[in-house]
C-alpha positions in Angstrom: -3.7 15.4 -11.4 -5.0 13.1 -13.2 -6.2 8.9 -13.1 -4.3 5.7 -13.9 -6.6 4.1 -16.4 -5.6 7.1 -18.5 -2.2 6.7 -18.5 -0.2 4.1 -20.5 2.8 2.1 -18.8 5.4 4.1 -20.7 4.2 7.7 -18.9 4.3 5.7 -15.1 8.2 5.5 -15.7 9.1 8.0 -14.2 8.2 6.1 -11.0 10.9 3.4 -11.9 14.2 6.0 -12.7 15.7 8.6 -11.8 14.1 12.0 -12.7 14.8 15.3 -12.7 12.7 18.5 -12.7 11.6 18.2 -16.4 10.8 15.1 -16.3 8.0 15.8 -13.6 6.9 19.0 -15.3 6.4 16.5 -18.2 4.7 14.2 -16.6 2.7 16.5 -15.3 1.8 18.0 -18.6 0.7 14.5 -20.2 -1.8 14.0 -17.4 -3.4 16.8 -18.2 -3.5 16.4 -22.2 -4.5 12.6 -20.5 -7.7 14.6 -19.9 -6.5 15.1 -16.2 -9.0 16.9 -13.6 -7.5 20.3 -12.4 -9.8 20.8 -10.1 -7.8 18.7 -6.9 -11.2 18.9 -4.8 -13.6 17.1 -6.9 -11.1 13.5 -7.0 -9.8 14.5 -3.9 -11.3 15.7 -1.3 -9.3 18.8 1.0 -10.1 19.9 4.5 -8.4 22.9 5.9 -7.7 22.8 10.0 -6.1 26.1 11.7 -4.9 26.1 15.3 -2.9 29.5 16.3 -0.1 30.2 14.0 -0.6 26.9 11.9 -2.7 25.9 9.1 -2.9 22.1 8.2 -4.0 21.3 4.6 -5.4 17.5 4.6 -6.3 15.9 1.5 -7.5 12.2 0.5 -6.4 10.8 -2.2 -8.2 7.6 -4.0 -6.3 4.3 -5.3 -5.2 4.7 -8.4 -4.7 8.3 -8.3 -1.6 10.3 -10.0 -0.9 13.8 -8.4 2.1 16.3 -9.4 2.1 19.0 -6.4 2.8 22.3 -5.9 6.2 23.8 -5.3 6.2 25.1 -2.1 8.9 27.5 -1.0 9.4 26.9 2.8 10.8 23.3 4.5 6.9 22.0 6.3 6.0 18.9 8.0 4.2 16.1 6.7 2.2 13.4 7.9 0.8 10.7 6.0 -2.0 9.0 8.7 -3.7 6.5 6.3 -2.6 4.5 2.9 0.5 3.6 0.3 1.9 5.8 -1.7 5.3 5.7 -4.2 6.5 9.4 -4.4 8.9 10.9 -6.9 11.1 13.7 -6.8 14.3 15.2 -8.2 16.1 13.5 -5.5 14.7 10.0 -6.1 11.7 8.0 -5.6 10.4 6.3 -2.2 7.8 4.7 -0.9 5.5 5.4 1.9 3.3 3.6 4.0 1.1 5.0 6.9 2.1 6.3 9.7 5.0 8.0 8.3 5.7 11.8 8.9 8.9 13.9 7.1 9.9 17.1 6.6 10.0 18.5 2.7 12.7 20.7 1.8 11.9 23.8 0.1 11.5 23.5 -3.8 10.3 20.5 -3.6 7.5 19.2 -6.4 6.3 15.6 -6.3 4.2 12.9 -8.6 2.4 10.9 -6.4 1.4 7.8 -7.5 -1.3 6.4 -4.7 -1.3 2.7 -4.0 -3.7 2.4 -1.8 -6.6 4.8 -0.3 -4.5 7.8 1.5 -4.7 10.7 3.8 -1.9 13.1 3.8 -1.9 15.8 5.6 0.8 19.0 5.4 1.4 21.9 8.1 2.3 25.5 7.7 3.4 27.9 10.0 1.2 30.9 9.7 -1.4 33.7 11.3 -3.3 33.7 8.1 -6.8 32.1 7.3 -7.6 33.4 3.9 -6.4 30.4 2.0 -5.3 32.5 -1.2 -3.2 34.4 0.7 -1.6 31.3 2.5 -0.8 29.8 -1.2 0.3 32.9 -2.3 3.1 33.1 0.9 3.0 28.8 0.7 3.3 28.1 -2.5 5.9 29.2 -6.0 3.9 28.7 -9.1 7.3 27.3 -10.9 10.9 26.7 -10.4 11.8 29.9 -12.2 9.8 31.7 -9.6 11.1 29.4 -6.6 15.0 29.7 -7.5 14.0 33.7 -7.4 12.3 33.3 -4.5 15.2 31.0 -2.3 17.6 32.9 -0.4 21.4 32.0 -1.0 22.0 28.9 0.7 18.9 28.4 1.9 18.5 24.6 0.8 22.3 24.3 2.7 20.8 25.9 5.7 17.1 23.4 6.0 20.1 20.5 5.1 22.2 21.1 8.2 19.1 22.1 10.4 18.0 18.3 9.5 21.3 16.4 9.7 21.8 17.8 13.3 
């Protein structure tokens, strides 16, 4: 993660083309030689809600903000209740504006660049509150590890389950 002001115009490219997942990695790596916090909770602020079987994972992010998340290895819903934001991917870059909810596809890992003031809020389904153990079954700590992870034709599968 890390802030705007420390970033030059040439690194916020990759929210004008077309990127792929070393480009993100990349990006994510000069924000934090940028002098990027890696600590997400002290710029941005995370609360945790769990209901039976789900866990919701809310976090605000600040104007001005640049975030690269997490692969996470399981399709989840998302729901963004307040703010801007212009999200890129290795499928392409889009911009969202509250309300808007989507499902992510599995493998996904994002650099968010936050517009304006924003609450986004993710859901998991699981029986688990220890929130280690919910990253550790949520969350692949790099491709490598998600592409072992991913069942054969898994991405197919959440593809068809969405076009329907």
């Amino acid at each position: 993660m890390g802030n705007l002001a420390k970033l030059s115009s040439s690194d916020l490219e990759l929210f004008d083309s077309g990127v792929d997942r070393g480009k993100i990695l990349g990006f994510e790596a000069k924000l934090l030689e940028a002098g990027g916090e890696t600590d997400t909770e002290k710029l941005c602020p995370i609360t945790h809600h769990f209901a039976p079987g789900l866990y919701a994972r809310q976090i605000f992010m600040p104007a001005g903000t640049c975030i690269v998340g997490k692969i996470h290895k399981h399709a989840h819903i998302n729901n963004i209740s307040k703010g801007r934001v212009l999200v890129t991917t290795e499928f392409g870059r889009e911009e969202f504006s509250a309300p808007h909810q989507f499902v992510s596809l599995p493998g996904t890992k994002r650099a968010v660049l936050v517009l304006e003031d924003c609450i986004w809020t993710t859901y998991h389904p699981t029986e688990e509150t220890d929130l280690g153990k919910i990253e550790d079954s949520v969350i692949a700590p790099s491709f490598e590890e998600y592409d072992n992870h991913a069942k054969p034709g898994l991405l197919k599968r959440v593809v068809n389950f969405l076009l329907r």
